[in-house]
Every structure is written in C-alpha cells, then in structure tokens.
DOTORDREN-909556 format. One record per residue (C-alpha): residue in three letters; z, y, x. Coordinates in nm, 4 decimals, always signed. Last residue first. Example, Ala and Ser with C-alpha at 12.3 -4.5 7.8 and 13.67 -1.06 7.14 Angstrom:
BEGIN
- SER, +0.7140, -0.1060, +1.3670 .
- ALA, +0.7800, -0.4500, +1.2300 .
END
This chain:
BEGIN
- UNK, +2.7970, -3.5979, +4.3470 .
- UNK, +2.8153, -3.9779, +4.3658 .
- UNK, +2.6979, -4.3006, +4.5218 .
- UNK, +2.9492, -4.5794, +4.4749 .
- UNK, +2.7295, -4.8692, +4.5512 .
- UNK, +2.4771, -4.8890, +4.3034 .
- UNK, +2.2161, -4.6074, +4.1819 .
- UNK, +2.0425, -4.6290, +3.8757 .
- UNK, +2.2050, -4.3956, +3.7404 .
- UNK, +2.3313, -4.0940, +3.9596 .
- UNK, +2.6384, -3.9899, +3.8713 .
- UNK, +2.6952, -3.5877, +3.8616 .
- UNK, +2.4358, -3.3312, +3.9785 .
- UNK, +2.1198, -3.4272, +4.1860 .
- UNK, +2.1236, -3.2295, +4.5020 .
- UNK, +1.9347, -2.8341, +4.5505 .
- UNK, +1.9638, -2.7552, +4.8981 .
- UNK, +2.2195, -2.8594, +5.1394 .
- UNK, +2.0904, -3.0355, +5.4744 .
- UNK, +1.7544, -3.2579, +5.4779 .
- UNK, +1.6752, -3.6381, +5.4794 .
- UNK, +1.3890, -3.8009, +5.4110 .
- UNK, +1.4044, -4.1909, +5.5155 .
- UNK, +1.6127, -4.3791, +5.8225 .
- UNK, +1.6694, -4.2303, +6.0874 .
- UNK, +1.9439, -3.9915, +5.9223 .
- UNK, +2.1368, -4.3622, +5.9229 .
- UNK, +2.4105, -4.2736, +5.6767 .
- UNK, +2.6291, -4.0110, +5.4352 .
- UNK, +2.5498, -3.8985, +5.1275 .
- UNK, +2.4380, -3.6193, +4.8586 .
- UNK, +2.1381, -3.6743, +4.7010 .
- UNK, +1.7833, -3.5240, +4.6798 .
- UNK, +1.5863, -3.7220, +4.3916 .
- UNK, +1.3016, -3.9037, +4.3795 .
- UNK, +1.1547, -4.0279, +4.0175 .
- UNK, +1.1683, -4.4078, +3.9052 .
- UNK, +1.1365, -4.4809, +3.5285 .
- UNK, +0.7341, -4.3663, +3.4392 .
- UNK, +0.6645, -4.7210, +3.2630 .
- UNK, +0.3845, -4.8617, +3.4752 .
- UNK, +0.6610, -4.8415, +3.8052 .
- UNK, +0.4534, -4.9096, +4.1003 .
- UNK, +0.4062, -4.5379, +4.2088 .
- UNK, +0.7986, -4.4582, +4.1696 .
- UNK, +0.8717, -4.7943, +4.3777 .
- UNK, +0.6269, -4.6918, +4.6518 .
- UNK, +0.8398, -4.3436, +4.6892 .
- UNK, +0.8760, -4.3344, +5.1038 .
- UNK, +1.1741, -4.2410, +5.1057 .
- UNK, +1.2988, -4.5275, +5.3651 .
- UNK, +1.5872, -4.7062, +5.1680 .
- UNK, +1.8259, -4.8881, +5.4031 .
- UNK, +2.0972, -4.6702, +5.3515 .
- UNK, +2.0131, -4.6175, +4.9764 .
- UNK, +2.1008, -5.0241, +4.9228 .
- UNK, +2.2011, -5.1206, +4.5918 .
- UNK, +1.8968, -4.8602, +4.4008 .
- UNK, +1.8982, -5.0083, +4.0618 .
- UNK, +1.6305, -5.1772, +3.8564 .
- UNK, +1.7648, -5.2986, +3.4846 .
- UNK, +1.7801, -5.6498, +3.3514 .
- UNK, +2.1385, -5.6670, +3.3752 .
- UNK, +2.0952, -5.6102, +3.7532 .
- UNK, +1.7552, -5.6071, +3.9190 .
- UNK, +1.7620, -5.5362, +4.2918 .
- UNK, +1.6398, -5.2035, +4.4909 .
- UNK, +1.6716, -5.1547, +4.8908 .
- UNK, +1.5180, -5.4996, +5.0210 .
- UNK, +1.3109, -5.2663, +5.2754 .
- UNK, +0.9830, -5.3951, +5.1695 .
- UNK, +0.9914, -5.2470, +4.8145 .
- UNK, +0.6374, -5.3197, +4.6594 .
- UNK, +0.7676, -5.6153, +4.4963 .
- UNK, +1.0781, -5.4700, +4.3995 .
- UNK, +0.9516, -5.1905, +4.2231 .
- UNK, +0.6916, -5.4574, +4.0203 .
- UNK, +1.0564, -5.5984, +3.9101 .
- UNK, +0.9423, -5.5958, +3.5083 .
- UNK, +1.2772, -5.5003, +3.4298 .
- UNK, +1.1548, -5.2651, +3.1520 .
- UNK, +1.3136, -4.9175, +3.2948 .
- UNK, +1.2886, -4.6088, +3.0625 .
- UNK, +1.6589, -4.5896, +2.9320 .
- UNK, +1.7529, -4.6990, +3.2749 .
- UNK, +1.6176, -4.3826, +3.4253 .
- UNK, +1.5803, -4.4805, +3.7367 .
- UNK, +1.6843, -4.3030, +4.0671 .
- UNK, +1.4680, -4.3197, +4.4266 .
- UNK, +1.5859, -4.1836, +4.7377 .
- UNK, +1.6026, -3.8352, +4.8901 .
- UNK, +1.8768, -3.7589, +5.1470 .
- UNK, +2.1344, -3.5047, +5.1591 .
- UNK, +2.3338, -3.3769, +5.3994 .
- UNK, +2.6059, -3.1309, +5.3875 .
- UNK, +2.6496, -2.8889, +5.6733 .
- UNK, +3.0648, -2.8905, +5.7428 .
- UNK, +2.9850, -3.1201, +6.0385 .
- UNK, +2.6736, -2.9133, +6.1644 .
- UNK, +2.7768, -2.6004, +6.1160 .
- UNK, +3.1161, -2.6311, +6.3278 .
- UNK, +2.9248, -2.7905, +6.6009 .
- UNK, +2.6929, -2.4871, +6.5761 .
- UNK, +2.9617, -2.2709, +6.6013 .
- UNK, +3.1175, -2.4437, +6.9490 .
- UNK, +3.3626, -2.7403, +6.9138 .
- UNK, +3.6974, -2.6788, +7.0771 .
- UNK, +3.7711, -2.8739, +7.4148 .
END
C-alpha cells in the first residue's frame, strides 16, 4: 500500500536532537561532567570530555552547568535514535560540520 503525505513527511523530515559538545580547547579534564552525568553518556579520552553515547544522553544540560571552565554548550544535531530519549525536534538550525567532542561517528 503507498504511504500517505504525511508518511512521506515524516521519513524525509530530518531529526535532530540536542546534546552536549565541548570545546576541547576549553576542556581541563577535571571529569565534574561526568559526575553529574547519570546516564553514563560522556567519558574522558586523552584527557578531554567527549560525548560516546548521544543515544543515551537525556538533554537535560547538567554537564554544561558543572563545567567551571565554560567547555560544554548544547547544540541541535543531526541523528538518528530513541526520540524518547532527550530533546529532539525536526529540521531547524543543526550544528555544521564535525562536531568535537562528540564520539561515535556523529556528523553533519
């Protein structure tokens, strides 16, 4: 059976979902994100905070309050996953090119 309009709409709608990014030239490694990060979603790599799990990331911006140093800010991104989970929303303005900070393949 063919898919109606909205069908249509909704798989060619692109969804975007906002999770934290650091600015690694700002971050200290000092881990106080992780701390207040119950969902698991950042780690510390080469001394550096990185979002490795945006899937399980919730939005809620704890990790951009903790940070003393300014590094974290949210940013609408471009990706696919649990729309349960976190802010999500469809087009609109999305972070252009790689995202630093973020692990796992994440891209514009």
């Amino acid at each position: 059976m063919p898919r109606s309009g909205k069908d249509c709409d909704e798989m060619n709608r692109t969804h975007v979902k906002k999770v934290p990014v650091v600015d690694q030239s700002e971050c200290t490694g000092c881990r106080l994100c992780l701390e207040v990060c119950h969902t698991g979603s950042l780690e510390v790599a080469n001394g550096l905070a990185a979002l490795v799990r945006p899937n399980d990331c919730v939005s809620d911006a704890h990790c951009v309050e903790a940070c003393p140093e300014g590094a974290f800010r949210m940013v609408w991104v471009e990706m696919e996953g649990d729309r349960t989970r976190g802010k999500w929303g469809s087009g609109g303005r999305v972070w252009p090119g790689r995202l630093r900070g973020v692990r796992s393949g994440m891209s514009n």
